[in-house]
Structures are given as structure tokens and as C-alpha cells.
C-alpha positions in Angstrom: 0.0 0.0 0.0 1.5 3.8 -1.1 1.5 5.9 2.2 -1.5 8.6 1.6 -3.6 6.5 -0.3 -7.1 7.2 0.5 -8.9 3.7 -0.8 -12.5 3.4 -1.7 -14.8 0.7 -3.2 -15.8 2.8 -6.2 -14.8 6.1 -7.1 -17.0 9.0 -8.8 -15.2 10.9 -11.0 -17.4 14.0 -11.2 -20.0 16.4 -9.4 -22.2 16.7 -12.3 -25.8 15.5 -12.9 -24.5 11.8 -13.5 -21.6 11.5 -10.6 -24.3 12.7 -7.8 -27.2 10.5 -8.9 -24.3 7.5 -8.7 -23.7 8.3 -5.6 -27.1 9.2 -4.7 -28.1 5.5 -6.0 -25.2 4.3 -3.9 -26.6 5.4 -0.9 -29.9 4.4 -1.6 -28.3 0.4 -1.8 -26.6 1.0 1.4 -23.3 1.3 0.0 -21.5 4.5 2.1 -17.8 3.2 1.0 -16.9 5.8 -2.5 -16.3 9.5 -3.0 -16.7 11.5 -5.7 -13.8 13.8 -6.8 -14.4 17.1 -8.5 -11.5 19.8 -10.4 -13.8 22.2 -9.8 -14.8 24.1 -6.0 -18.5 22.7 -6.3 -20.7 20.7 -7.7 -22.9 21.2 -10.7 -21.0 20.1 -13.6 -22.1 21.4 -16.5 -24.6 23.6 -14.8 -22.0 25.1 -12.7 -19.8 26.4 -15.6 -22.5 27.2 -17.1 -23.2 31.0 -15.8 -24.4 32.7 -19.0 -27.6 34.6 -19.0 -30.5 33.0 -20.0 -29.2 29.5 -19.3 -32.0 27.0 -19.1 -32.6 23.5 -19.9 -34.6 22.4 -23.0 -35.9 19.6 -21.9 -39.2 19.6 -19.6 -38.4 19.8 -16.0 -40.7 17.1 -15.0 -38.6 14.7 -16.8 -35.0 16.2 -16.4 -34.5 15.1 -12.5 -34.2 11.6 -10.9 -37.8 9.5 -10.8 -36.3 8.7 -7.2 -36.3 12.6 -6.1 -38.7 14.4 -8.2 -38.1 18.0 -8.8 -41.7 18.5 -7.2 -41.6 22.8 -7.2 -39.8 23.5 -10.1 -41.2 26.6 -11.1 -41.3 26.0 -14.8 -41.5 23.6 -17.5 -38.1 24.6 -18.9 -36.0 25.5 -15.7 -32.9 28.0 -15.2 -29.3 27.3 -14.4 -30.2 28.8 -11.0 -33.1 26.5 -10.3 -31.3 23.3 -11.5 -27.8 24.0 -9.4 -30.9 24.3 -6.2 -32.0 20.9 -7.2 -28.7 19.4 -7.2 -27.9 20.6 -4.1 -30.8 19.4 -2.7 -29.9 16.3 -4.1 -26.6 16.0 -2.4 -27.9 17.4 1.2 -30.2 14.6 0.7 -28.7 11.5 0.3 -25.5 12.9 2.4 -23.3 13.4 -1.0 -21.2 16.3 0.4 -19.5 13.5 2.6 -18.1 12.1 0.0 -17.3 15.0 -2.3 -13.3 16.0 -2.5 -13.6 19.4 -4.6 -10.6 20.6 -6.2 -9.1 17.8 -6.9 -8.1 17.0 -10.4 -7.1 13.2 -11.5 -4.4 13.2 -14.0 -4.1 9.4 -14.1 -6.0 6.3 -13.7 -4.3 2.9 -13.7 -5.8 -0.1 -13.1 -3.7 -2.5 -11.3 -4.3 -6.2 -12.0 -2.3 -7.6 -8.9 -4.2 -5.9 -6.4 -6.9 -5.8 -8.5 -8.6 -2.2 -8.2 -7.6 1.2 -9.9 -5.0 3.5 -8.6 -5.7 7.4 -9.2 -3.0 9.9 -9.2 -3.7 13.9 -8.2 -0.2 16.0 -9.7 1.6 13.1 -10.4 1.1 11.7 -7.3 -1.3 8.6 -5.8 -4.1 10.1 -4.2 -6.4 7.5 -4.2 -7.3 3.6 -4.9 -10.9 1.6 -5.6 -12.2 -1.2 -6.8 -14.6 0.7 -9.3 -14.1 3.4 -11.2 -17.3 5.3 -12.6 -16.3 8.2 -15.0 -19.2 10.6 -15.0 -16.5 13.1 -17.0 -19.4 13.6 -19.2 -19.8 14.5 -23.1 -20.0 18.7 -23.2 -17.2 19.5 -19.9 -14.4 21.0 -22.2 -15.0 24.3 -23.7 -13.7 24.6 -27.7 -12.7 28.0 -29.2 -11.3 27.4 -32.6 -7.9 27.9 -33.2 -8.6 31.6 -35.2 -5.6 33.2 -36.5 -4.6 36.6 -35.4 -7.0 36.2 -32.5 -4.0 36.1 -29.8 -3.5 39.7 -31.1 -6.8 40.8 -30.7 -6.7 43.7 -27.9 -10.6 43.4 -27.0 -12.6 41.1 -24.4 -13.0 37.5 -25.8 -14.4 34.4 -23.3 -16.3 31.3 -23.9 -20.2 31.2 -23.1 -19.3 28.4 -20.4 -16.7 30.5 -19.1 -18.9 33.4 -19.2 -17.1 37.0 -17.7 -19.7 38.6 -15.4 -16.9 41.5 -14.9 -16.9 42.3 -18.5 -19.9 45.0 -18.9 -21.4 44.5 -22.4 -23.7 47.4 -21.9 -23.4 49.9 -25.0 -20.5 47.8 -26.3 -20.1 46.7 -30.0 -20.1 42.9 -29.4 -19.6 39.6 -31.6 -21.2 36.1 -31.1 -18.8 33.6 -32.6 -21.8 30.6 -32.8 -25.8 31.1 -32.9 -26.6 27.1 -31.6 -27.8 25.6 -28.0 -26.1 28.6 -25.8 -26.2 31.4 -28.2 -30.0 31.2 -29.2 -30.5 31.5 -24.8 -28.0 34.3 -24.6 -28.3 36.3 -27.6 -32.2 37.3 -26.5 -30.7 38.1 -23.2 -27.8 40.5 -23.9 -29.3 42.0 -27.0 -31.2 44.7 -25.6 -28.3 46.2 -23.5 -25.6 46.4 -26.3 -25.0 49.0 -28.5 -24.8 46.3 -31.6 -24.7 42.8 -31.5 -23.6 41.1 -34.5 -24.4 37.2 -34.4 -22.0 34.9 -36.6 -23.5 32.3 -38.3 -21.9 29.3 -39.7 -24.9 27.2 -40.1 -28.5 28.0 -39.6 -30.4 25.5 -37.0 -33.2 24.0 -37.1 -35.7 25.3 -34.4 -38.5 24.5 -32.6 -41.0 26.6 -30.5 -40.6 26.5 -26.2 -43.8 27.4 -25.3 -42.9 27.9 -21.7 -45.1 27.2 -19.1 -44.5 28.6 -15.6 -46.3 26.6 -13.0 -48.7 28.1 -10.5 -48.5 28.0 -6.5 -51.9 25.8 -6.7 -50.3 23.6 -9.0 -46.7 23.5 -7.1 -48.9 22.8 -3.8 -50.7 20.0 -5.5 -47.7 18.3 -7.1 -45.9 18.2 -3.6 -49.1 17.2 -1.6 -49.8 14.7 -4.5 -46.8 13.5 -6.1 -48.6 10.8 -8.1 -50.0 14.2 -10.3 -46.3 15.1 -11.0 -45.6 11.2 -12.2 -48.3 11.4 -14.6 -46.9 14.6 -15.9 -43.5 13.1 -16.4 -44.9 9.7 -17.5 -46.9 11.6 -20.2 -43.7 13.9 -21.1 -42.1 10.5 -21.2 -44.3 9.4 -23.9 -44.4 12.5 -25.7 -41.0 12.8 -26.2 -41.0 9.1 -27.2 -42.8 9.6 -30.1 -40.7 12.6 -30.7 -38.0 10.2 -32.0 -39.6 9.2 -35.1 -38.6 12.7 -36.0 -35.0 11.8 -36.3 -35.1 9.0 -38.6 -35.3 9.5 -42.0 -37.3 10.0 -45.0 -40.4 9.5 -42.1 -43.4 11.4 -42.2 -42.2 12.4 -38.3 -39.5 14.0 -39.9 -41.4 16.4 -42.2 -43.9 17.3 -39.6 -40.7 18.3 -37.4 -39.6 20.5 -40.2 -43.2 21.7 -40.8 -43.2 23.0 -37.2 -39.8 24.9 -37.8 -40.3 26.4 -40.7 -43.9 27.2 -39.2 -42.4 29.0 -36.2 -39.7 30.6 -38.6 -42.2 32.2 -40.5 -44.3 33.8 -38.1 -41.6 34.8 -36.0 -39.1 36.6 -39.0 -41.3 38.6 -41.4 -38.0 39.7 -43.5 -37.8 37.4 -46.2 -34.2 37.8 -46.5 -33.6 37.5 -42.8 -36.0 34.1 -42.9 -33.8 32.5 -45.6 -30.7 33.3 -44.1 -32.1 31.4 -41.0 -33.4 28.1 -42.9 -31.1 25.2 -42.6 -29.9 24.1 -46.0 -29.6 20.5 -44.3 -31.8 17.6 -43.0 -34.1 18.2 -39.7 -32.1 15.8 -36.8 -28.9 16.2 -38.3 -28.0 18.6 -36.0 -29.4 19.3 -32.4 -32.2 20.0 -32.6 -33.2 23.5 -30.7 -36.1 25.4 -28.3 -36.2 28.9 -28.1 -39.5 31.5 -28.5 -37.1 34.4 -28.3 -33.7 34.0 -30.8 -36.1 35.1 -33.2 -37.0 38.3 -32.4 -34.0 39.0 -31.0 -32.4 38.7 -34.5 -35.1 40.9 -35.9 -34.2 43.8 -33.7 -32.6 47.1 -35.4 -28.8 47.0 -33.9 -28.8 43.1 -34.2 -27.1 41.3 -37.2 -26.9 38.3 -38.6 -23.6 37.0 -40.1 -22.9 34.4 -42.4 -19.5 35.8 -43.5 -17.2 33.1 -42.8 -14.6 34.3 -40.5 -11.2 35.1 -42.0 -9.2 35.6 -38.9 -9.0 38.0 -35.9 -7.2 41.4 -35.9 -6.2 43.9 -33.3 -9.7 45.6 -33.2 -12.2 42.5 -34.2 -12.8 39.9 -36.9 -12.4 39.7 -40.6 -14.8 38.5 -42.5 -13.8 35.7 -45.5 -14.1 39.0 -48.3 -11.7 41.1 -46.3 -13.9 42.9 -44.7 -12.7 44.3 -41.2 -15.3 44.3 -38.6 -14.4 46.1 -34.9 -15.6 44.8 -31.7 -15.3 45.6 -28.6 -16.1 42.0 -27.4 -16.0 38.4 -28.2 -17.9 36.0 -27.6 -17.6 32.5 -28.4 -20.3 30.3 -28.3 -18.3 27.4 -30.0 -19.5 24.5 -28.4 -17.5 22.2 -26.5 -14.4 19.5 -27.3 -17.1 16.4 -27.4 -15.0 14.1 -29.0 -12.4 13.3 -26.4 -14.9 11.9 -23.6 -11.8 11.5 -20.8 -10.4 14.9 -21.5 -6.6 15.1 -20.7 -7.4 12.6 -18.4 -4.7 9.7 -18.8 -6.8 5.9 -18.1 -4.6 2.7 -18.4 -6.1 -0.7 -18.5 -5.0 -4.1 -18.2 -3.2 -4.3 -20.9 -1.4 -1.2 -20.4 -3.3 0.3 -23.0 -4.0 4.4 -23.0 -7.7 4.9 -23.2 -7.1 7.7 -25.9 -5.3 5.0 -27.8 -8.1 2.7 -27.8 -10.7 5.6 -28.8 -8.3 7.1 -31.0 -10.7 6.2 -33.9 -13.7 7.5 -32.0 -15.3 6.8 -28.6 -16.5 3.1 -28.2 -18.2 1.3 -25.3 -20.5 -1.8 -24.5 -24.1 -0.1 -23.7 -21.9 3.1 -23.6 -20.4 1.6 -20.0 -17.5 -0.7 -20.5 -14.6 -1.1 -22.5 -12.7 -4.6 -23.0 -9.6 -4.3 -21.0 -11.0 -1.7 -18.5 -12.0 -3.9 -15.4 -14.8 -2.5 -12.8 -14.7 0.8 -15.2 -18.5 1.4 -15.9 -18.7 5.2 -17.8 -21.6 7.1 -17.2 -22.9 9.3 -19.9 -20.4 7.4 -22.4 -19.9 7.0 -26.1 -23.2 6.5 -28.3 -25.9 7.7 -25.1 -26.6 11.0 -25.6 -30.4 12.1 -27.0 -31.6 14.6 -29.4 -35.6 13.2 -28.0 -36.0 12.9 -24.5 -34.5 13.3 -20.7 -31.0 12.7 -20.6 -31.2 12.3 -17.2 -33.5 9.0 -17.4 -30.4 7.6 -19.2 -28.4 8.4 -16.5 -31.0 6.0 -14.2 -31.0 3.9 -16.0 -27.3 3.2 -16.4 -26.7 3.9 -13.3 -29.1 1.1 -11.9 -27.3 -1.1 -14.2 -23.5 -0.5 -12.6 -25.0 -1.0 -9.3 -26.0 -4.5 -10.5 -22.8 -4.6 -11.8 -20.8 -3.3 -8.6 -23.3 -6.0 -6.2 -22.6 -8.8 -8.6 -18.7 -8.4 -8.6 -18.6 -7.6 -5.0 -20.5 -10.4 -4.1 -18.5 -12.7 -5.7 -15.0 -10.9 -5.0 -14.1 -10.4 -8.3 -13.3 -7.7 -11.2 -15.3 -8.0 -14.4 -14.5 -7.0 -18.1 -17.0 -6.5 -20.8 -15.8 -9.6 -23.4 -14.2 -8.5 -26.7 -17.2 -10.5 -29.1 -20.2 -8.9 -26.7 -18.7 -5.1 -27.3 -18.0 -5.3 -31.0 -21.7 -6.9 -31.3 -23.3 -4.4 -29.7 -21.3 -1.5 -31.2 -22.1 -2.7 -34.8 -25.4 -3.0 -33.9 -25.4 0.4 -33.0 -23.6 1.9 -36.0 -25.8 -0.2 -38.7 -28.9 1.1 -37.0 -27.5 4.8 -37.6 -28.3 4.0 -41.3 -31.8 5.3 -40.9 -31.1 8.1 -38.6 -30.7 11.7 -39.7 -27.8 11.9 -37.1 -25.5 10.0 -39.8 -26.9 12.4 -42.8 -24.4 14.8 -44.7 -24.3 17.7 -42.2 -21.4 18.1 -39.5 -22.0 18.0 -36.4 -21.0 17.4 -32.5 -22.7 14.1 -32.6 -19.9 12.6 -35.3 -16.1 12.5 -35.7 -13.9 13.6 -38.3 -14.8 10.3 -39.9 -18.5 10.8 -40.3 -19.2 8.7 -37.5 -21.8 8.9 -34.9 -20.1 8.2 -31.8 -22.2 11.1 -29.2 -25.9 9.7 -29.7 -27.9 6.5 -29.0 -29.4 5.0 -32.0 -33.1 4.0 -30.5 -35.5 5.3 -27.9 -34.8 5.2 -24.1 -37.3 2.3 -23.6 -35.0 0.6 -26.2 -32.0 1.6 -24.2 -33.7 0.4 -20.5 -34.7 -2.8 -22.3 -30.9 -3.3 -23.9 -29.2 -2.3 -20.4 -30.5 -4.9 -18.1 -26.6 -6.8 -16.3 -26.3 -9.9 -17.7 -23.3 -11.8 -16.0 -22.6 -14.0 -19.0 -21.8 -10.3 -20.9 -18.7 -10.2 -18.8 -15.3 -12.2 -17.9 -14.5 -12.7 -14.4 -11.4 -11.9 -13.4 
């Protein structure tokens, strides 16, 4: 044993959405021996770097928290930053989570060691910590990406990322750029419009958008969800459903898929009465191919007089702003870049090892692989949460979260039980994986646009190929799936 080394049954890496509901479920199957470790000074994850205004979720609030601890008086249909970091924390007071939470700690290596048969975890080059199981909640969207822009270490304005958003920088009657119009952009743009001076929006791609229709909940129906819970399950079971069906829209050539666009294009229209305006903002590509967006505002925000749409490609970056792909030299006085996020590289600069001695990034190198999206051959007691090939353009990402999380407790009881490690066999991970890839045939996510979902390759390696009820059904532990080691 290396003097200092805290050891654990299973360790959590990350405070997010998926690390707390791990350790949440731990609890819950009276399993107190795991921490979760966090870089950052709190938990929240993505919601916790995520401090831009206007930053909401677009998926219902009835379905984007835990069946086992409803979100019971979430004041709105499509909750805030604010009111989703309250929920977590909730969530951790709880189920006694901060007990097991080391913040600021950042783990540059994983190892797992085949003698002693757990994982070894090193914090600045140094072993901080040992367990049996490892669960990466790292998550797909944790490392912001601001493209590699020439001249733009030269420019002499403001620039941040919008997950990395600069509260001291005071936009008000500043000439500003957005770098990006998707998922952040069309929730901050509304908000930050009406205080700048100008606001010029840069447009690589148009997106495909659908209307919000936000609901804000009243206190009668907040009492009667909390004295009545079973009304809130029937919401979320109904949302469920709903967004179920919404999957057909993603696949296709289906008549789904056309009512989707007809939606869009119906909300585009009565929201932009400038023709010119409207066509700039109609996606040249199919509907699903792309994430798919909410917003009732981005619209009209684009509309307004010292707002501007442009789909100038961007040159490079000189001392006072941006020029645009004809030469033109546009000045700004701030920068922002909603550029999305390095989804690719699911363990970040994180460094895993296996059995084999293998370098995680070496075996992804190709793209992001993993049985169910949990396990890897070669990775004992590593189970991934919110892997490769699980993310959702339809419904809750957080019921995939359950649901994978239910399965590595299975996983974690079975092994313990029986004193053992367990690996995912070689035959059961291609299988599946193939599976997966051959079924993105029909889906718009493998169509001809490029997006976060695929690699450089053209391959899909972000998104699940079927429904969540496919998913639940395909995740159930099956002992026979795994070698024993």
C-alpha cells in the first residue's frame, strides 16, 4: 500500500448530474464506502460552468431530474441554471453526497492495477487515491472549444467562452460579436441583445428550431404536485411518452421527420417577417442532423434594429475585431464565443490505463467506443456514465443516467459479491457496437451535415441509436456479458 492513499470501493469521477445520482443510488443500496472527486470548487458540472444569462434547460423539468427525487416545485417547464444548481444541491444534502465529495481535486491518471486488483488514481503526479470501481461521470459537453482563429491572440478586446462566461466584462453599449448562434447562443443572444450598442451574431450554419412554449407553474399547481406526487408522475410519465414519439422525427425519409420541419419552418415564419432574414435562418440541411433547438425568443431577437446576422465566414481575428472571409474588417469591442464544447475526447486530458497497459485515448483514437456506452474490454470495474453512443436529441438525458446507473449497481453488487473484477468480453462489445452503427443507417444523425454528434470520420459516436425504452430494455446486467477476473 503507497502511504497517503485514501482507498475506496468505487470512485465518482465528477459532481455533475450523472456523478451525484451515482452516488445518490449508492446510498440508496446502502453502499456508504466511495467518494466523488471534482476539479472544480463545487458541484454542478455542467450547470455550474455554465453562468451565461438565459441559461436554461430544453428539456421539460418534469422529466430532467431523478424518478427517485422528483423536482416536485420546479417553477417552470423549462428551468434555469439557477433552479437546476438548487436541485442538485438538494440532491446531495439529501442523500449525504457532500461526505463524500473532495472538490478541487483533479485526477491526472487512472491505472488499473491487475495484482491488487482495483484502480490506482494519481492527483499532480502523485497517488491520491485507490478503488475497486471506477465510474467516469466526466461527461460528453465538460471541455469548452474556441477554434484555433488566427490573429485572435492579437486581438486587444474582451473575448471568453459562453461556459466560461465573464460577469466583470460590462457589455452594456458595447459593440459585441457572437462567434456561434446554436444551443447557448440562441438563450443568450435574447438576453444581452437589448443592452448592447450592436450585437452582430456569426453564423456558420443555420439551426433548425422548434418553439418552447414555456409554461410557468402556479402556486396551486406546485402545492398540488408536492401534496400529490402521483400528479407530478403522470406529468413526467406523459412527457415520457411525448417525447418518445418525438423520436420518429430523427429517422429518415419519415413522415415524423417532415412534420418536425413543418413545425420549424412554421415557427420561422411567423416569428421573421423579413424574407431575407427568414432565408438566411433556414437550414440548408436535414431536420435531426444537428441538435435540434427550443427557443420562442432568438427570433425576435435577431429581428431587432442594432442586431445582425452573419454568415461571412470568419477570415481571422485582428487587433480591433474579426475579418470576414471577403476582407472585410469588422471592430468589436467584445468576443464571444459560443463554439461548443471538445465532445470528441470523452476523458479529456485525463490519462486511463487498463489491463493491458493500454492508454484509453489510444483505444478511442478512432472514435469513442463502449458496450451499452459503459465498459470497455480491458477496463476492469470501469463502468462510464454518460459514455460513447448515449446522448439524446428526443428525450431526458437524465433518465439515461437512471438507467445506467441502476445497471452498474448491479454490476458493482454482482462483482462484489462474488469478490471479483469483471470486463466486458471482446465479441459482446463489437456486437453491440455494430449494432449500433448499422442502425444509424436510418437516422438523420449520420446524414451529410457536420455535427458534434460525429467524428472527423463521419461517424456517430455522441448519440444512442433508439428510444430510451429501447435503451432500459438493452441495459439490463447480464453476467454471461462479462469475464471474471
Amino acid at each position: 500500500m503507497i502511504e497517503n492513499t485514501q482507498h475506496f470501493n468505487t470512485l465518482i469521477l465528477g459532481a455533475g448530474f450523472g456523478g451525484l445520482g451515482m452516488g445518490a443510488q449508492l446510498v440508496r443500496n446502502d453502499d456508504e464506502d466511495f467518494v466523488i472527486i471534482e476539479r472544480s470548487g463545487d458541484i454542478g458540472g455542467v450547470w455550474l460552468d455554465n453562468a451565461y444569462p438565459g441559461a436554461a434547460c430544453d428539456t421539460e423539468a418534469h422529466l430532467y431530474c431523478y424518478s427517485f427525487y422528483p423536482h416536485l416545485r420546479v417553477s417552470r417547464m423549462y428551468a434555469g441554471r439557477d433552479e437546476l444548481l438548487g436541485y442538485m444541491n438538494r440532491l446531495a444534502d439529501t442523500y449525504g453526497l457532500r461526505t463524500h465529495l473532495h472538490v478541487n481535486q483533479e485526477i491526472s491518471e487512472a491505472r488499473w492495477d491487475g495484482t491488487a486488483g482495483l484502480w490506482r488514481f494519481k492527483v499532480n503526479g502523485e497517488e491520491r487515491y485507490a478503488a475497486k470501481f471506477f465510474v467516469p461521470a466526466w461527461g460528453q459537453l465538460n471541455k469548452p472549444s474556441i477554434p484555433s482563429f488566427e490573429g485572435l491572440d492579437a486581438y486587444r478586446g474582451k473575448f471568453f467562452h459562453s461556459a466560461r462566461w465573464d460577469a466583470s466584462v460590462d457589455l452594456a453599449g458595447k459593440d459585441v460579436a457572437s462567434v456561434g448562434n446554436a444551443a447557448s447562443a440562441v438563450q443568450y443572444v435574447p438576453e444581452i441583445a437589448p443592452g448592447v450598442s450592436h450585437l452582430t451574431v456569426f453564423q456558420r450554419s443555420a439551426n433548425w428550431i422548434m418553439p418552447r412554449n414555456q409554461q410557468v407553474f402556479t402556486p396551486e399547481q406546485l402545492d398540488a404536485f408536492e401534496a400529490q406526487p402521483a400528479t407530478f408522475e403522470a406529468s413526467r410519465k406523459h412527457l415520457h411518452e411525448f417525447r418518445e414519439i418525438g423520436f420518429r422525427r430523427t429517422q429518415t425519409g419519415s413522415s415524423d421527420q417532415e412534420e418536425g420541419k413543418r413545425i420549424a419552418i412554421e415557427h420561422l415564419t411567423r416569428q421573421v417577417s423579413d424574407p431575407a432574414l427568414r432565408a438566411r435562418l433556414t437550414p440548408d440541411y436535414e431536420f435531426g442532423c444537428k441538435r435540434i433547438l427550443r427557443s420562442d425568443d432568438f427570433y425576435p431577437a435577431l429581428s431587432r434594429s442594432n442586431v445582425t446576422l452573419e454568415v461571412r465566414p470568419i477570415l481571422r481575428f485582428d487587433e480591433n475585431g474579426i475579418v470576414t472571409a471577403d476582407g472585410e474588417a469588422l471592430a468589436f469591442d467584445v468576443v464571444i464565443f459560443g463554439t461548443g464544447f471538445a465532445s470528441q475526447a470523452f476523458q479529456g486530458d485525463l490519462a486511463v490505463y487498463g489491463s493491458a497497459g493500454a492508454a484509453l485515448s489510444s483505444v478511442w483514437e478512432e472514435g469513442a467506443e463502449a458496450y451499452l456506452g459503459m465498459t470497455v474490454p480491458d477496463f476492469p470495474n470501469m463502468f462510464v456514465v454518460y459514455g460513447p453512443n448515449t446522448n439524446l436529441n428526443h428525450n431526458s438525458i437524465i433518465t439515461m443516467l437512471e438507467i445506467q446507473q441502476g445497471y452498474i449497481i448491479d454490476a458493482i453488487k454482482a462483482a462484489s459479491r462474488d469478490h471479483a473484477a469483471v470486463v466486458v468480453k471482446p465479441g459482446v462489445f463489437r456486437a453491440f457496437n455494430d449494432k449500433v452503427q448499422a442502425d444509424m443507417g436510418t437516422s438523420a444523425f449520420s446524414s451529410g451535415c457536420s455535427s458534434w454528434y460525429k467524428n472527423k470520420a463521419g461517424k456517430v459516436i455522441n448519440n444512442w441509436s433508439g428510444t430510451v425504452d429501447q435503451y432500459r430494455a438493452a441495459a439490463q446486467w447480464c453476467a454471461a456479458d462479462y469475464h471474471w477476473l
